[in-house]
C-alpha positions in Angstrom: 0.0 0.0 0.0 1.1 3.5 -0.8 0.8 4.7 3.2 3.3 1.8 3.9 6.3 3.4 1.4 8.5 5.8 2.3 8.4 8.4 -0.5 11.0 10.7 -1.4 9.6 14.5 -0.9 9.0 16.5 -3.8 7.1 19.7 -4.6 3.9 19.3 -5.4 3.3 19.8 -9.3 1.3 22.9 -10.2 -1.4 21.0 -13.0 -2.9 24.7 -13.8 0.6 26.3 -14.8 1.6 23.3 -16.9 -1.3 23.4 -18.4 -1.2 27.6 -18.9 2.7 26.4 -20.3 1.0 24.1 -22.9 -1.6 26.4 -24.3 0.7 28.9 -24.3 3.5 27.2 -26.3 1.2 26.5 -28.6 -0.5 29.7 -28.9 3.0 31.1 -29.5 3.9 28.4 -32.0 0.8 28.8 -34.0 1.6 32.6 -33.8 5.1 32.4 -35.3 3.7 30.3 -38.1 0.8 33.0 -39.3 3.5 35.3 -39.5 5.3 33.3 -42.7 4.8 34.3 -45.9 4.9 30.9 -47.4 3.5 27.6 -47.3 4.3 24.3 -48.5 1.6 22.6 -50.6 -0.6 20.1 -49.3 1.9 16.3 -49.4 4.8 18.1 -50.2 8.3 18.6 -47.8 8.7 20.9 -45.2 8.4 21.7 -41.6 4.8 21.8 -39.8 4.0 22.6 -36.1 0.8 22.7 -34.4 -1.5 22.4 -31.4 -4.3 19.6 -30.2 -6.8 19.2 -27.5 -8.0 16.1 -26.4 -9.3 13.2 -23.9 -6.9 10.8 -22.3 -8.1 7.9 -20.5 -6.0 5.4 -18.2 -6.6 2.0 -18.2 -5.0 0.1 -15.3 -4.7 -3.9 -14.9 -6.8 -4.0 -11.9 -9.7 -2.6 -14.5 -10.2 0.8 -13.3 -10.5 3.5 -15.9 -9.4 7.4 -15.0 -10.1 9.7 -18.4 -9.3 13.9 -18.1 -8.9 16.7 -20.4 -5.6 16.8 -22.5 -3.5 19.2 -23.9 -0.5 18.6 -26.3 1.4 20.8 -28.9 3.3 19.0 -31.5 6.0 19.2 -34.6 7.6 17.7 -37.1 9.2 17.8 -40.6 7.4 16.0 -44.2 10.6 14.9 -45.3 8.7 13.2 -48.4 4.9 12.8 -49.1 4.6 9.2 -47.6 7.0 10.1 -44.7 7.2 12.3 -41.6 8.9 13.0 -38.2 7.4 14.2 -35.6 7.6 15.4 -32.0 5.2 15.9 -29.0 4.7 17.1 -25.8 0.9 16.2 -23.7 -0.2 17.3 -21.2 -2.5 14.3 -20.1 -4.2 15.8 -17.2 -4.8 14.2 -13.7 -7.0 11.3 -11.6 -8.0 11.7 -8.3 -9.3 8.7 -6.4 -9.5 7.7 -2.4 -7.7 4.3 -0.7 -10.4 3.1 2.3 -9.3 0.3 4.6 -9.3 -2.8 2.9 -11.9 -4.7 4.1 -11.1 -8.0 6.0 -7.7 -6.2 7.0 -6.6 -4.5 10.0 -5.6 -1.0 9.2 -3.9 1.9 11.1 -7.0 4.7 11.8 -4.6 7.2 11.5 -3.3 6.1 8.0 -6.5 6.2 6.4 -8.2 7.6 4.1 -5.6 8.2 1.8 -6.5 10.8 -1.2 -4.5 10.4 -4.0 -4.0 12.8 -7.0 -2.0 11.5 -9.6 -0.4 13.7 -12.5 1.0 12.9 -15.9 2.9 14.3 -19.1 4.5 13.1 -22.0 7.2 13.8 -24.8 7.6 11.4 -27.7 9.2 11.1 -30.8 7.4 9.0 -33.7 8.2 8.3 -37.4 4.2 8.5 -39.5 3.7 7.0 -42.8 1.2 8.9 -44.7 -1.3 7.4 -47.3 -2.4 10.2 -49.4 -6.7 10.2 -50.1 -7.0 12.7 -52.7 -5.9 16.3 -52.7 -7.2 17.5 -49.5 -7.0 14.4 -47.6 -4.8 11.7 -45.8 -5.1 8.8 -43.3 -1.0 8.0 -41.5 0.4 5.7 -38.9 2.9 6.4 -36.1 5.3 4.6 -34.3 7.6 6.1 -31.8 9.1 6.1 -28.3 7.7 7.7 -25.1 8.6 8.7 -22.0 5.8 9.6 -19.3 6.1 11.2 -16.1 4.2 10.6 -13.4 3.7 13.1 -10.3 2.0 11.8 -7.0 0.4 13.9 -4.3 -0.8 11.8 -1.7 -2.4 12.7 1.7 -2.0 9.8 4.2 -5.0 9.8 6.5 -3.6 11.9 9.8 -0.3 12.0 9.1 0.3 15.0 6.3 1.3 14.6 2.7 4.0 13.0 0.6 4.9 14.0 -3.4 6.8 11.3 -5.1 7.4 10.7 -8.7 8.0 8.3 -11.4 8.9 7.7 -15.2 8.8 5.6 -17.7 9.8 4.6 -21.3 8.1 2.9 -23.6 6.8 2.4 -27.5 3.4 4.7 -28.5 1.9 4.3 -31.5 -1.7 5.6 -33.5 -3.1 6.4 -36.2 -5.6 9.6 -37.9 -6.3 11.2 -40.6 -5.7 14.7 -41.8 -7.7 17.5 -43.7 -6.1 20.1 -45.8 -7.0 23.4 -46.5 -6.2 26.1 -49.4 -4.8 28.2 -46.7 -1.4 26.8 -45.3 -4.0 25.1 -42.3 -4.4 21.1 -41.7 -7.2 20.3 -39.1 -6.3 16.8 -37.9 -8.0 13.9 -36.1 -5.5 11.3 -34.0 -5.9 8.3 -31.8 -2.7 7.1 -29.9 -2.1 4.5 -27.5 1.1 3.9 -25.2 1.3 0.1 -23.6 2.3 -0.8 -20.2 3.1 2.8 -18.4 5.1 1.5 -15.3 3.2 3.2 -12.6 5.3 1.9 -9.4 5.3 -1.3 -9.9 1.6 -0.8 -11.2 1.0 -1.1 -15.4 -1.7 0.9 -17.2 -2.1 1.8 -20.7 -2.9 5.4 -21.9 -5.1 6.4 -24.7 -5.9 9.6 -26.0 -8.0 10.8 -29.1 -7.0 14.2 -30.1 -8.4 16.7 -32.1 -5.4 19.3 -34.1 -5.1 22.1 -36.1 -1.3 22.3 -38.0 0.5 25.1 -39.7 2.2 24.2 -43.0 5.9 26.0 -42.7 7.5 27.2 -46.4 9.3 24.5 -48.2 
């Protein structure tokens, strides 16, 4: 049980400033990109950067299900019109959840409840093949890497708090579908998955469906 660990202290994270950093990142990306002159044509080369909101939803082993509001920005370059390289960073949100006495054990009184409020974010990096659907539209793949943080605030019945956090690397992959525009714009639809997220000793998959808008850079 989590009130049974001894947790290294660590400052609480701050979920409504990451997520002001997020939006605003992306707001500034978005920004930068209205202001070029040029922009690659729809399947062609060139560097794209854009901004997505979203649901995530964690699955754990045990069966329970946590979903939140996401936030991610994201880039990459089309280095050819069935390949492309991209990077993200998400900002999946947060679960909260209580830890009762187990029934049938005998517990500490002052040990429980125990509120829990776990925090998590992402960067990845993914290679997406791209099957062209006409002019204005494409369906892609990705495959990547991931590494997820997890942040842990935990209040342990009577006895104060502890903040404790954990990472973890693993594959991501997804696929969507993209809509072009005559303006340099791309609106974007994306489901993603990342496998066995090591949450202390704990596994749980995350998936998110996103919903994007992209900026085609000059090429």
């Amino acid at each position: 049980m989590l009130a049974s660990i001894r947790w290294p202290n660590r400052m609480e994270p701050d979920m409504k400033a990451s997520r002001t950093l997020a939006l605003s990142a992306a707001f500034s990306c978005l920004g930068l990109a209205a202001g070029l002159a040029h922009a690659a044509p729809p399947g062609g080369s060139g560097w794209y950067a854009g901004a997505d909101i979203g649901r995530s939803e964690l699955k754990f082993d045990s069966g329970a299900d946590f979903s939140d509001t996401a936030f991610a920005v994201h880039g990459g370059y089309r280095a050819a019109r069935y390949f492309a390289i991209e990077a993200s960073y998400a900002d999946l949100g947060s679960l909260d959840y209580t830890l009762e006495c187990p029934v049938g054990l005998v517990c500490v009184p002052v040990l429980y409840p125990q509120f829990v409020d776990v925090s998590s974010k992402r960067l990845d990096l993914a290679l997406l093949g791209v099957l062209p659907l006409g002019e204005r539209f494409e369906a892609y793949a990705k495959v990547g890497v991931a590494q997820t943080d997890i942040d842990v605030h935990v209040v342990e019945g009577q006895l104060g708090t502890s903040d404790f956090s954990d990472r973890s690397t693993d594959p991501i992959y997804g696929i969507g579908v993209r809509m072009h525009f005559d303006a340099p714009w791309t609106l974007r639809l994306q489901w993603e998955r990342v496998p066995d997220v090591d949450y202390f000793g704990a596994d749980f998959d995350v998936d998110a469906l996103w919903l994007g808008a992209e900026y085609r850079f000059g090429g």
